[in-house]
N, C-alpha and C positions, 0 to 999 in steps of 0.2 A: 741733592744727592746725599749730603753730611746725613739729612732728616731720613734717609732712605734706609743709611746703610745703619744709624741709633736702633730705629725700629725694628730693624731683623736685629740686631743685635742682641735689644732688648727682647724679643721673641725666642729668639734661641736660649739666651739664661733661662727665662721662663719655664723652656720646657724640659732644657734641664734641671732646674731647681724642681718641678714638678713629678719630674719621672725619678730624682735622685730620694728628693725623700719618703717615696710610697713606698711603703712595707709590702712583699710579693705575699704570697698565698703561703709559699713556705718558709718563708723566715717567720710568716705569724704561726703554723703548727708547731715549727722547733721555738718559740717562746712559749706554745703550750703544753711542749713535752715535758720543760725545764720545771715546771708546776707540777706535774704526775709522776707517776709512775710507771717511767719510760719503758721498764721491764716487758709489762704486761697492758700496756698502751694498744690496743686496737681503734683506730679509725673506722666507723661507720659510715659516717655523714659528714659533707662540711658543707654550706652555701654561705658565700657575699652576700649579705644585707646592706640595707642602706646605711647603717652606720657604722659594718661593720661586719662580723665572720662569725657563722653559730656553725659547733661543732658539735656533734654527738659521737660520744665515740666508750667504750667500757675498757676497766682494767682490772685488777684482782676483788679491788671493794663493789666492784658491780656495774649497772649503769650510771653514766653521765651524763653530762653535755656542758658545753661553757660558751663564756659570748666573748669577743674583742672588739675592744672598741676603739676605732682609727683613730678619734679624736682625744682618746687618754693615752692610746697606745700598749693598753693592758689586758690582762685574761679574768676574765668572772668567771672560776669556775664551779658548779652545783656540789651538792654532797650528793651522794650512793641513792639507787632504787635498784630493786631485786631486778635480775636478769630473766627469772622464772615466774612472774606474778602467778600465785594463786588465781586472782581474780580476774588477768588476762589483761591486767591494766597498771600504768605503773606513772609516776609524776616525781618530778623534780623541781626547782626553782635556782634563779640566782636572784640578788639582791646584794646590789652595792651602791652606798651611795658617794662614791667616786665616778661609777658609771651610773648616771640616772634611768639607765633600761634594765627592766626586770626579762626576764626571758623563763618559760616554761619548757620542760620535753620530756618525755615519756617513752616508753614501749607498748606497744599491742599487739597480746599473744591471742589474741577474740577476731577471727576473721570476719564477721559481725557486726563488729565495732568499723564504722565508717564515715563517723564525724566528731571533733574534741570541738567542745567552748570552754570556754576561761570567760567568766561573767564576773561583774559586779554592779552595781546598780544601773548604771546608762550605759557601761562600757561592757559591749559583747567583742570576745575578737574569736574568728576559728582559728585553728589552729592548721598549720599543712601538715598531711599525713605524707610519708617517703615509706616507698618499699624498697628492700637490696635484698643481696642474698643471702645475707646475715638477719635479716626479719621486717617487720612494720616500726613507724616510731613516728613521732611528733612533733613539733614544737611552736613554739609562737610567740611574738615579744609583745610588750608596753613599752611607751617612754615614759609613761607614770599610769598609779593607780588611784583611782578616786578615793576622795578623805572626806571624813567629815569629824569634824573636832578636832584636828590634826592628826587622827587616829586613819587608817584606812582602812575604807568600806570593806566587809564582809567579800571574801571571794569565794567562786565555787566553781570547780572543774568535774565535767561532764565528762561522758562518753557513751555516744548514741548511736543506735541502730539507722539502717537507711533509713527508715520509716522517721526518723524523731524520736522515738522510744529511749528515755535514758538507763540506760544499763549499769553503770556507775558512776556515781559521786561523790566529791568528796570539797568539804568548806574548809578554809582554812582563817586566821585572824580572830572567826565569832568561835569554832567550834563548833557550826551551825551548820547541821545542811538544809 
């Protein structure tokens, strides 16, 4: 009976210690607002990933997006891309190496446009396109990108017509597309 009532015991700490220390959905937006510029902070997008919360969301310097990662318990968030693309196409990045996941996101004003890759030598990843009623957008993560020399590989983000046809790119690291 002792060994009965230990084990629920111990099961109930458990699941409070478990449910005590998980950061909810919005205590992680308001540590992201504490980062921005809460003024003119618009939320787009937000999805739980597996390590963690990617938001896109625009404020006065334009589009963004940022990631948090449960295990740092922190915000990565990008610098600006136009709200307007000229070219219907727009990319962003984070890169922290606190947080070892790079995360990309964009906008697409090209109804046309119907599939994003982020390439680099062996590593293809697509990207998920989201529609709302605010517009198209994108994003997609790594937990690392390919090296060689200790430098990393050449990247280059697409953006393709249904058919495959790519309609823009752009390389980043070589300058290379």
């Amino acid at each position: 009976m002792l060994i009965l009532v230990r084990r629920i015991s111990s099961i109930i700490i458990l699941i409070f210690f478990i449910t005590g220390c998980s950061i909810s959905r919005e205590d992680k937006v308001d540590k992201l607002l504490e980062k921005t510029q809460p003024k003119t902070f618009e939320l787009l997008y937000q999805e739980e990933v597996e390590k963690g919360m990617v938001v896109l969301y625009k404020d006065e310097s334009g589009f963004r997006h940022a990631f948090f990662s449960n295990k740092a318990e922190y915000w990565n968030t990008s610098g600006n891309a136009e709200l307007n693309p000229k070219v219907g196409f727009t990319w962003g990045m984070t890169n922290d190496p606190n947080i070892p996941i790079l995360t990309f996101a964009g906008l697409i004003t090209v109804d046309e446009i119907q599939n994003v890759m982020v390439r680099q030598n062996t590593l293809n990843q697509q990207a998920k396109i989201i529609s709302t009623e605010q517009g198209r957008y994108w994003f997609t993560y790594f937990d690392y990108l390919e090296e060689a020399s200790g430098q990393p590989d050449p990247l280059k983000i697409e953006a393709l017509l249904d058919d495959g046809e790519i309609v823009w790119k752009d390389g980043i690291y070589d300058g290379k597309l």
